[in-house]
C-alpha positions as CSV (number, residue, x, y, z in Angstrom):
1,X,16.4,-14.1,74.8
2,X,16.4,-15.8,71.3
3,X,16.3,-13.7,67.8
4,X,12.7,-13.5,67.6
5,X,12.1,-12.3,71.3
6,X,14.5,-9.2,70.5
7,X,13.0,-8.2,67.1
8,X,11.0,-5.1,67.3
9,X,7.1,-5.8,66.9
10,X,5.8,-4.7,63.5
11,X,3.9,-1.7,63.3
12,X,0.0,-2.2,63.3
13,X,-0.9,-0.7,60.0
14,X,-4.8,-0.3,61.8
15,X,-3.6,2.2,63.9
16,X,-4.3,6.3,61.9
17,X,-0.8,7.1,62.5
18,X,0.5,4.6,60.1
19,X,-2.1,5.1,57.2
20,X,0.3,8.1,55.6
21,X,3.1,5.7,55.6
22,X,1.2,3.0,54.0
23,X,-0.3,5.3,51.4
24,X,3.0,6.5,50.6
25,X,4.7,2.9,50.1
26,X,2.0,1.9,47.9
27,X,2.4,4.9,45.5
28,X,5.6,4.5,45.6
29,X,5.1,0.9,44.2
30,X,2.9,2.0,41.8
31,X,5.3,4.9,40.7
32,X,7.7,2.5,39.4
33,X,4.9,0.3,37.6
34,X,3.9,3.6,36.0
35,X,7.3,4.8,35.1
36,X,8.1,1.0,33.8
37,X,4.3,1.6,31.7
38,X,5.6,4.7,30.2
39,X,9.1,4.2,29.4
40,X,7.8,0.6,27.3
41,X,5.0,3.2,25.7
42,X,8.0,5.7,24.7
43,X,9.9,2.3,23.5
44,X,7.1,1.3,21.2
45,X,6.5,4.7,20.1
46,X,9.9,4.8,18.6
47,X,9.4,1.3,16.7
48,X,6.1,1.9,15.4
49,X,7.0,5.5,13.8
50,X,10.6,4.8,11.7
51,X,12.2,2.4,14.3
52,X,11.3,-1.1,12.0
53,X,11.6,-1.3,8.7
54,X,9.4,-2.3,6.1
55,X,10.0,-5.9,4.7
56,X,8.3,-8.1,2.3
57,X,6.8,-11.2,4.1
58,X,7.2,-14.0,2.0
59,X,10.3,-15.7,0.6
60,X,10.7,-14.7,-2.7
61,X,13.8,-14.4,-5.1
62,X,15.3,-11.7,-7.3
63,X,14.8,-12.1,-11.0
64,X,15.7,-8.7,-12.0
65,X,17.7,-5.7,-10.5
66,X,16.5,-2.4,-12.3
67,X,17.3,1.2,-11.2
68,X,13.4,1.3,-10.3
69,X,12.4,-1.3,-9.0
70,X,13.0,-5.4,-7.8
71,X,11.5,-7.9,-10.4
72,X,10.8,-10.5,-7.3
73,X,9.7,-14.3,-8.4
74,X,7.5,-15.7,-5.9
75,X,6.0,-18.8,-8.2
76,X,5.8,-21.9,-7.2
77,X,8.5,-24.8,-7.9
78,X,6.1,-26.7,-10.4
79,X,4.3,-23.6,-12.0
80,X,3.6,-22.8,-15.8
81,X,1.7,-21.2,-18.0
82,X,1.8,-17.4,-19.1
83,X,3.2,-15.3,-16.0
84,X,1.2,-12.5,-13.7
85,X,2.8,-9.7,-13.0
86,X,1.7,-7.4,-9.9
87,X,2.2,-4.1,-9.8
88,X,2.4,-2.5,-6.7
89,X,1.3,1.1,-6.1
90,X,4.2,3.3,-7.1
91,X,2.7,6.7,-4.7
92,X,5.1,6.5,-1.6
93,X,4.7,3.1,0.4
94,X,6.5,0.1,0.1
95,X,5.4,-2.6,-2.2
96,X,4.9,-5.0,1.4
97,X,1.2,-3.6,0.7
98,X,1.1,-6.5,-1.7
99,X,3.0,-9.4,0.5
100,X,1.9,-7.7,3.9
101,X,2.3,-10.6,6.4
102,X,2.5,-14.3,6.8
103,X,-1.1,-15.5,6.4
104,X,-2.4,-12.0,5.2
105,X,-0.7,-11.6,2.0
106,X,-2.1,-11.0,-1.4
107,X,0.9,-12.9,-3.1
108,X,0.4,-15.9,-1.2
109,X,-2.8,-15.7,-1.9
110,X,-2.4,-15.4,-5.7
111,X,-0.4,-18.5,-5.7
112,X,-2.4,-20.3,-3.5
113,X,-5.3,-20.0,-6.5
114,X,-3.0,-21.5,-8.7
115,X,-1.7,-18.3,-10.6
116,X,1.2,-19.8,-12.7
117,X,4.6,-18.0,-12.6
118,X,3.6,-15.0,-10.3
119,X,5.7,-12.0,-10.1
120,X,6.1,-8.4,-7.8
121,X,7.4,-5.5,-8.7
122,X,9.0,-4.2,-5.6
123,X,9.9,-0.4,-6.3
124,X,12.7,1.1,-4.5
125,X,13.0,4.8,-2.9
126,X,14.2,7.4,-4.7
127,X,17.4,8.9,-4.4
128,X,19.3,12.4,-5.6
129,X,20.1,11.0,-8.7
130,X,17.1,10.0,-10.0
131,X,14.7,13.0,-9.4
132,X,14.5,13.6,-12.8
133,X,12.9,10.1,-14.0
134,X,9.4,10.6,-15.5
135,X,6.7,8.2,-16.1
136,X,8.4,7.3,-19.7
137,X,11.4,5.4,-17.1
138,X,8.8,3.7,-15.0
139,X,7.0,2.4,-18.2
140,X,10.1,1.4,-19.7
141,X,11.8,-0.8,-16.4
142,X,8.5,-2.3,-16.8
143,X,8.6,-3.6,-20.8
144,X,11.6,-4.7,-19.7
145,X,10.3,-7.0,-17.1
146,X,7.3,-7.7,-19.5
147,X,9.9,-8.7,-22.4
148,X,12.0,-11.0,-19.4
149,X,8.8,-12.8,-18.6
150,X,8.5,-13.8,-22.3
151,X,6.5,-11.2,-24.1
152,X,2.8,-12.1,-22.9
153,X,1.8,-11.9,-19.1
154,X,-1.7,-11.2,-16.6
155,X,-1.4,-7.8,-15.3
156,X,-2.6,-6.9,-12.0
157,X,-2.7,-3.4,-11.5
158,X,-2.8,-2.5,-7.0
159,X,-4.1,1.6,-6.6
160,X,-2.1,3.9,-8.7
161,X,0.0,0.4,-10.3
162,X,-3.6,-0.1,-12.1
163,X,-2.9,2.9,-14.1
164,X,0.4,2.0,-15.0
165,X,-0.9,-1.2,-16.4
166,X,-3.7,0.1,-17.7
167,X,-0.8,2.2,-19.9
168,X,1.1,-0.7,-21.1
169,X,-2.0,-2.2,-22.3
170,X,-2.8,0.8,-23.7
171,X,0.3,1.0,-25.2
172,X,1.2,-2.8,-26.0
173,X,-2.2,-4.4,-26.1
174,X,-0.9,-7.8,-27.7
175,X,2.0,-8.4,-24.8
176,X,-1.0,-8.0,-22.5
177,X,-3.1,-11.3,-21.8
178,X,-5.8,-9.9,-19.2
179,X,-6.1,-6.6,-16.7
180,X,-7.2,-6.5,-13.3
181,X,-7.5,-3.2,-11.8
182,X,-7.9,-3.3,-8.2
183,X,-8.9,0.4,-6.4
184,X,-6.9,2.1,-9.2
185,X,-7.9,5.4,-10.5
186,X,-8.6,5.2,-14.4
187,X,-11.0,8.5,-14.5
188,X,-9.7,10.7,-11.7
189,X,-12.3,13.1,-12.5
190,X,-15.1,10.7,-11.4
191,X,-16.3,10.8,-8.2
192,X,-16.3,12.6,-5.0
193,X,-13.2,11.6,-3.3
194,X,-11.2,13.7,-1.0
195,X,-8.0,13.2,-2.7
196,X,-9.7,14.8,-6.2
197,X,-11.1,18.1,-4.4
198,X,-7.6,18.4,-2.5
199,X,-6.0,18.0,-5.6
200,X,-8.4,20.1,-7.8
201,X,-8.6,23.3,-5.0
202,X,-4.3,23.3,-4.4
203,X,-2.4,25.3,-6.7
204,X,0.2,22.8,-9.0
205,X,3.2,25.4,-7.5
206,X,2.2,23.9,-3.7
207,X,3.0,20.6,-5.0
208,X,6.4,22.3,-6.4
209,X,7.6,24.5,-3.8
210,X,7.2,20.3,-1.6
211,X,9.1,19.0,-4.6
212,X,12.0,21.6,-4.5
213,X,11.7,22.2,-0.4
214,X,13.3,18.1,-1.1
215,X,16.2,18.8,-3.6
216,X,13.9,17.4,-6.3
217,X,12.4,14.9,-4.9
218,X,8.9,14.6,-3.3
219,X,9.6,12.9,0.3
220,X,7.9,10.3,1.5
221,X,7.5,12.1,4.5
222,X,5.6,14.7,3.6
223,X,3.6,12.6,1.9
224,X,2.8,10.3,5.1
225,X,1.4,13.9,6.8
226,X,-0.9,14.5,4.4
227,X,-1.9,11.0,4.0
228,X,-2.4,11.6,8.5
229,X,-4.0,14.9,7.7
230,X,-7.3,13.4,5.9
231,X,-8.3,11.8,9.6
232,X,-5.9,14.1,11.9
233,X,-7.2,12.8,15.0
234,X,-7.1,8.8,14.5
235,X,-3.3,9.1,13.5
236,X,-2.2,11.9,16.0
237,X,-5.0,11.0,19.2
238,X,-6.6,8.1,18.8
239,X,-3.5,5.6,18.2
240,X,-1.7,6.9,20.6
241,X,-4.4,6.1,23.1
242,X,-5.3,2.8,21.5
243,X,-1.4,2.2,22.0
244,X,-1.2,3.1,25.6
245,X,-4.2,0.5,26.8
246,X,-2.6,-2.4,24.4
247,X,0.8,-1.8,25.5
248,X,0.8,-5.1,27.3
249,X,-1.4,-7.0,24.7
250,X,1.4,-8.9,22.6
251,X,-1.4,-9.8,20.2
252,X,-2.3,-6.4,19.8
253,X,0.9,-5.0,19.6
254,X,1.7,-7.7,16.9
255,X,-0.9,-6.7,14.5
256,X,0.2,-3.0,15.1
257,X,3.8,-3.3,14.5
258,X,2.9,-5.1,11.3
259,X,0.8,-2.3,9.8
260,X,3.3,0.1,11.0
261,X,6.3,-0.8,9.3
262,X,4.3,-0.8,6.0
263,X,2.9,2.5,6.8
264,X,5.7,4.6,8.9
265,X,8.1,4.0,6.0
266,X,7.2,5.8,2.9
267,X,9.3,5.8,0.1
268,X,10.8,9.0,-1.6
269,X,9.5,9.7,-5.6
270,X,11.4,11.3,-8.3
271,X,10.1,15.1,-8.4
272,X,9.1,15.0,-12.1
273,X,7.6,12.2,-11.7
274,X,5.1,13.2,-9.3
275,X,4.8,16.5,-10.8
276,X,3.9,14.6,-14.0
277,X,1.6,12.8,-11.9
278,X,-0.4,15.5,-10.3
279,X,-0.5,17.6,-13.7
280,X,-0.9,15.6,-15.8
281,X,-3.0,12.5,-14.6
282,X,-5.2,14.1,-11.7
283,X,-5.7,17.6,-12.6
284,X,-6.1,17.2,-16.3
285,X,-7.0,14.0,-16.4
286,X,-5.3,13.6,-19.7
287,X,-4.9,9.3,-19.6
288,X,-8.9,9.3,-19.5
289,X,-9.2,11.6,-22.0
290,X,-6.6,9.8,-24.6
291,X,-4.2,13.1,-24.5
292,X,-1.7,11.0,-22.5
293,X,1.5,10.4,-24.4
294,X,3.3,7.4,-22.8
295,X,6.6,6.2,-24.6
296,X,6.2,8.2,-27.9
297,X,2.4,7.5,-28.7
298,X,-0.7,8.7,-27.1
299,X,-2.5,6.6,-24.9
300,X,-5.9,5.4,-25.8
301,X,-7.8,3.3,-22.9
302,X,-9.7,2.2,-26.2
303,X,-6.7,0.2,-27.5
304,X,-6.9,-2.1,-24.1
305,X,-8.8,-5.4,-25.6
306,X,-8.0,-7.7,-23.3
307,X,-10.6,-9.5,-20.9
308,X,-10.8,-7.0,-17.4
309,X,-11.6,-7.5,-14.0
310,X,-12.6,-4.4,-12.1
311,X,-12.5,-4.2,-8.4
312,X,-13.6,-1.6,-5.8
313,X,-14.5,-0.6,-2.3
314,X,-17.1,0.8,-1.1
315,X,-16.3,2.9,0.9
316,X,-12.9,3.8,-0.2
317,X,-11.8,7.6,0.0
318,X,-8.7,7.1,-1.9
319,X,-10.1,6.0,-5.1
320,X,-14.0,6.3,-5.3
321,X,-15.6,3.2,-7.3
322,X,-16.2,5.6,-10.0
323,X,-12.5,5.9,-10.9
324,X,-12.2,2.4,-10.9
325,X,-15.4,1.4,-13.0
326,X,-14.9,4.1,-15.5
327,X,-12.5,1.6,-16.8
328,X,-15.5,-0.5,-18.4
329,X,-17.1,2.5,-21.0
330,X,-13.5,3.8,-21.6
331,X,-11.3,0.7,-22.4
332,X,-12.4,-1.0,-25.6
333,X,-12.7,-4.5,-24.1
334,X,-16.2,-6.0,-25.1
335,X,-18.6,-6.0,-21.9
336,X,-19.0,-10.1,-22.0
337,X,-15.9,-9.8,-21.1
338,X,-15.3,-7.7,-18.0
339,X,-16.1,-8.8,-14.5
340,X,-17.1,-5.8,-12.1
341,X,-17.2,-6.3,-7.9
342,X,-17.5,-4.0,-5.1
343,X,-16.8,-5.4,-1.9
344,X,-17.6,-3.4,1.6
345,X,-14.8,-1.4,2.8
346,X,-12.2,0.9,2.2
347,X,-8.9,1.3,0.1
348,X,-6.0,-0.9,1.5
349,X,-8.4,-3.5,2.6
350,X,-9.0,-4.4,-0.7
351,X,-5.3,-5.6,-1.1
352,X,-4.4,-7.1,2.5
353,X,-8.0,-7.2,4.1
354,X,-8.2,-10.7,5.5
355,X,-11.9,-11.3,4.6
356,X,-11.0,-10.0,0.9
357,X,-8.0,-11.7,0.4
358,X,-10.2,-14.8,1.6
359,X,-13.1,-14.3,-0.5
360,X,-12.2,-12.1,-3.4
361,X,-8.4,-12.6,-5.1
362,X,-8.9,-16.4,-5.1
363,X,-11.9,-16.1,-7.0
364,X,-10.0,-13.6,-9.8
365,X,-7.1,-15.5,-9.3
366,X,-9.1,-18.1,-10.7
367,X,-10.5,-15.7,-13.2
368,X,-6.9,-15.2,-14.6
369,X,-6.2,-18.6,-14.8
370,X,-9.5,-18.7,-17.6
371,X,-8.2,-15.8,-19.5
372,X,-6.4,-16.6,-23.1
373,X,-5.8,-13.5,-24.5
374,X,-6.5,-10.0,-25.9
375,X,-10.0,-10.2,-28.2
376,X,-11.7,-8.2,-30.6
377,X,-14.0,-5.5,-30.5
């Protein structure tokens, strides 16, 4: 007999008595797919929450190395003219909000536009030893960088970095050539934002007991939960689930990882500092009000002169419009001179939002290219 006469026939799958068996191989087949589904969802659940780290996209040098912060130099070969600095927002992410991703960054956008020497501050996390720095050090490693770039430079001001240039300007109106304040909260008492009523109804010794509970420090981790807590069930349902039907979508899982290692890294802040912040700044509002007293003098929007461009979302619930456009009754620039836009959307799309970094920071950075110089009353 050959081979194929002795080989037992196969079993006729048709007949009942097989069916069990059949069922039973093909869930075991799945099984495995499954378990190789949910062991690449765990996988991807550890990158996208801590497991990449946060990095700025575009090549860039180092100009300056300051206890605060990274003076990074991202102008092009040829450029000249009086420098912009941008100032990222200093309140516990990275400064990659400002140089996101290739294609999708507000940097390369600036320079694109033809903004001369262009410049980032790019603020590092704080550590033990620096717990005790107040606003007085931030504004200080910033005149320096000011006084490096020649005296005289644009100011662009990202989220709470707006009010930190609106206090240089305040305070050295003359080294300050023109303002832009993107989604940065002037007049914290304007509005109806969440973040005001949070801070307005929480007792200061909450923010405290977080401050001490982190050796002096306020960690960027608790920060990132309550950043999570003002839409609880996008960050703990919704992306998870959004997660587990993309997991094979490379595109998808692209886009995600990029927004993630911005966002799952937060950076620690010196506890007086933030303290000084909440106090201070949001509670009493004491920068609007002139009672501010940055580097030895009191701060009086009023003494900013320079030509400003204010920008908003609309629909942003970290800074309401209203904080933003405050700016343009308080600051003592003449209202020929101030440009206002609100553009749809919410808070971090105004700084890495593809249609606004198509649309919008071209057009101002062609705005600062006009500006000459503070003006008079």
């Amino acid at each position: 007999m050959s081979e194929t006469q002795n080989a037992a026939p196969a079993p006729n799958v048709n007949v009942p008595f097989f069916w069990p068996v059949q069922l039973a191989a093909s869930l075991a087949e799945q099984g495995l797919e499954l378990y190789a589904r949910n062991v690449k969802f765990l996988d991807e659940e550890l990158r996208l929450h801590g497991g990449i780290k946060p990095r700025l996209a575009t090549a860039h040098s180092v100009r300056l190395k300051l206890r605060t912060l990274d003076l990074c130099d991202y102008s092009a070969p040829d450029a000249q003219g009086i420098p912009t600095l941008v100032i990222a927002p200093y309140a516990g992410h990275t400064s990659m909000i400002a140089d996101y991703h290739e294609g999708q960054s507000l940097m390369q956008t600036l320079r694109a536009a033809g903004v001369g020497p262009l410049f980032l501050t790019d603020w590092h996390s704080a550590t033990a030893d620096m717990k005790d720095l107040e606003i007085d050090d931030y504004l200080a490693h910033l005149l320096a960088c000011i006084d490096d770039l020649g005296d005289r430079v644009h100011l662009v001001g990202l989220c709470q970095g707006g009010w930190t240039a609106a206090m240089l300007a305040a305070r050295f109106p003359r080294k300050v050539v023109s303002l832009v304040l993107a989604g940065s909260p002037i007049d914290t008492h304007a509005g109806h934002g969440p973040l005001k009523k949070m801070v307005a109804h929480t007792p200061l010794a909450f923010y405290a007991d977080l401050v001490a509970s982190g050796d002096g420090l306020m960690l960027g981790k608790y920060m990132l939960a309550g950043w999570k807590n003002m839409h609880p069930t996008q960050h703990y349902v919704q992306d998870h689930i959004d997660l587990y039907e993309h997991i094979d979508d490379p595109v998808w899982l692209a886009k995600t990882e990029a927004f993630e290692r911005w966002y799952e890294n937060p950076l620690d802040l010196p506890g007086r500092w933030y303290l000084q912040v909440i106090d201070q700044l949001f509670r009493r509002n004491r920068f609007a009000k002139g009672e501010f007293v940055g580097l030895g003098r009191p701060l009086a929007l009023k003494d900013i002169t320079c030509p400003l461009y204010l920008l908003a979302g609309h629909s942003d619930d970290i800074t309401p419009h209203e904080q933003v456009f405050a700016a343009q009754k308080l600051c003592g620039t003449p209202a020929a001179h101030i440009e206002k836009r609100i553009v749809p959307g919410g808070h971090v799309g105004l700084f890495m939002g593809a249609r606004n970094l198509k649309e919008v920071w071209p057009q101002i950075g062609a705005w600062i290219r006009q500006q000459a110089g503070p003006l008079s009353p």
